[in-house]
C-alpha positions as CSV (number, residue, x, y, z in Angstrom):
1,X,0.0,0.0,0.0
2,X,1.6,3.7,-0.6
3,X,2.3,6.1,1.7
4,X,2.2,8.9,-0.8
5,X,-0.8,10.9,1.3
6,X,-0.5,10.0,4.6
7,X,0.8,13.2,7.4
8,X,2.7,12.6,10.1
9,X,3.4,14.3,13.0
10,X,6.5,14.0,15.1
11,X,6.0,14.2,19.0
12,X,8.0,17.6,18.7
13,X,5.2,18.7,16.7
14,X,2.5,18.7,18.8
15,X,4.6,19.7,22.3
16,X,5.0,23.1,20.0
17,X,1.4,23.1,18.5
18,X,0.0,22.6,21.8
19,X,2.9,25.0,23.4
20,X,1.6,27.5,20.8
21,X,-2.5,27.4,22.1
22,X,-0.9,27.3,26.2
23,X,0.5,31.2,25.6
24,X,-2.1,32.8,23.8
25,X,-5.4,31.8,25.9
26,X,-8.0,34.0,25.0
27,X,-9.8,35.1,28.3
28,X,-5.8,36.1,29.7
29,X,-5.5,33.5,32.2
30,X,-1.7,32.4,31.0
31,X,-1.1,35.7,31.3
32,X,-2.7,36.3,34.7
33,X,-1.1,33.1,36.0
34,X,2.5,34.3,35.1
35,X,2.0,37.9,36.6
36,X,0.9,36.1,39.9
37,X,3.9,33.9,39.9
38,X,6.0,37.1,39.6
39,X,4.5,39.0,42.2
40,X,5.1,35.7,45.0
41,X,8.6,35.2,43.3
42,X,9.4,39.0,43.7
43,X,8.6,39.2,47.5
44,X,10.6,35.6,48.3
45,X,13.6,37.2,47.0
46,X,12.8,40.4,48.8
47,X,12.4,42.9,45.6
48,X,9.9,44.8,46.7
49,X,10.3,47.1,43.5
50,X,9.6,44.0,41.4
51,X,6.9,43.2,43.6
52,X,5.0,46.4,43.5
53,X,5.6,46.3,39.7
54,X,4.3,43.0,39.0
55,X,1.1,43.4,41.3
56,X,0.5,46.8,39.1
57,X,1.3,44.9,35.8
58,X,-1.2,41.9,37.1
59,X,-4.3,44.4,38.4
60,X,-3.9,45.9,35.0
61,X,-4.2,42.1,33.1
62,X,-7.1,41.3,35.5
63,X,-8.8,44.6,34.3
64,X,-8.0,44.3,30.7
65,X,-9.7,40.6,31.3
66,X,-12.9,41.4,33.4
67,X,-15.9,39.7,31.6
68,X,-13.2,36.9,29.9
69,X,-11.7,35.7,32.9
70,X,-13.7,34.5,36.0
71,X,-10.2,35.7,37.7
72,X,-11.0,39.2,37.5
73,X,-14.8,38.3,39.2
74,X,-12.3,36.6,42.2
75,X,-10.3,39.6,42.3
76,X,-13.4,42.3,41.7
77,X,-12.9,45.6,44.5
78,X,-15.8,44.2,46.2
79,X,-14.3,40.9,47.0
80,X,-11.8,39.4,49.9
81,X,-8.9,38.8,46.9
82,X,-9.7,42.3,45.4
83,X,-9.0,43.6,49.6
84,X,-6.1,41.8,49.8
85,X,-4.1,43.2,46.6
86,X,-5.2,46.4,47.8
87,X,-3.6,46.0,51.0
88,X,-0.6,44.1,49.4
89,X,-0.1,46.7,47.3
90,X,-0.1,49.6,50.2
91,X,2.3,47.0,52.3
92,X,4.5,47.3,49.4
93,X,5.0,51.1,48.6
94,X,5.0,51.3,52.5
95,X,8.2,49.2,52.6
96,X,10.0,50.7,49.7
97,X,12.2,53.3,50.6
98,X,12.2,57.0,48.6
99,X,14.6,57.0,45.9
100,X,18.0,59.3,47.0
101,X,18.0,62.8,46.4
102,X,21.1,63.8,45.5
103,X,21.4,67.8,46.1
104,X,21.4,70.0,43.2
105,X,24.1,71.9,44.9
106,X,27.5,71.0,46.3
107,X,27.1,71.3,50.1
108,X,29.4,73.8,51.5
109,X,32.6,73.2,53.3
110,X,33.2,74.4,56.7
């Protein structure tokens, strides 16, 4: 029997074919999920900056999401999870110190 019109697929194939439709989710929850993951990986290393970053970059996601995502219902103002980023996110700025002024002026000698 010939082959002549048979496809096959190698098992590299489909790990990038299915790769492909794991990164580009269209209600944003890959998206979400990462910018969670940086947030928690931010604060166990203690980079507050990347912390307070990521929460911003992932409260804009879950906005840019509402209606797509039932995330952005779980993390709506009005609910416990929508409380806690809030207070995460005041936690945050209160822990990171102002950046250095340095004066605009030499300071005098004496």
């Amino acid at each position: 029997m010939p082959v002549e019109n048979q496809f096959f697929m190698t098992v590299s194939n489909v790990g990038s074919t299915a790769n492909a439709y794991q990164t580009q989710s269209p209600d944003g929850f890959n998206q979400l999920f990462k910018d969670f993951k940086g947030i928690g990986s931010a604060i166990q290393s203690g980079d507050l900056t990347t912390a307070a970053s990521a929460l911003t970059t992932f409260q804009s996601d879950l906005q840019s999401n509402t209606g797509k995502n039932p995330l952005s219902q779980l993390f709506s103002n009005n609910s416990t999870l929508g409380t806690d980023l809030t207070n995460l996110q005041t936690a945050l700025k209160s822990m990171i110190p102002p950046p250095r002024r340095t004066p605009s002026k030499p300071w005098p000698r004496i």
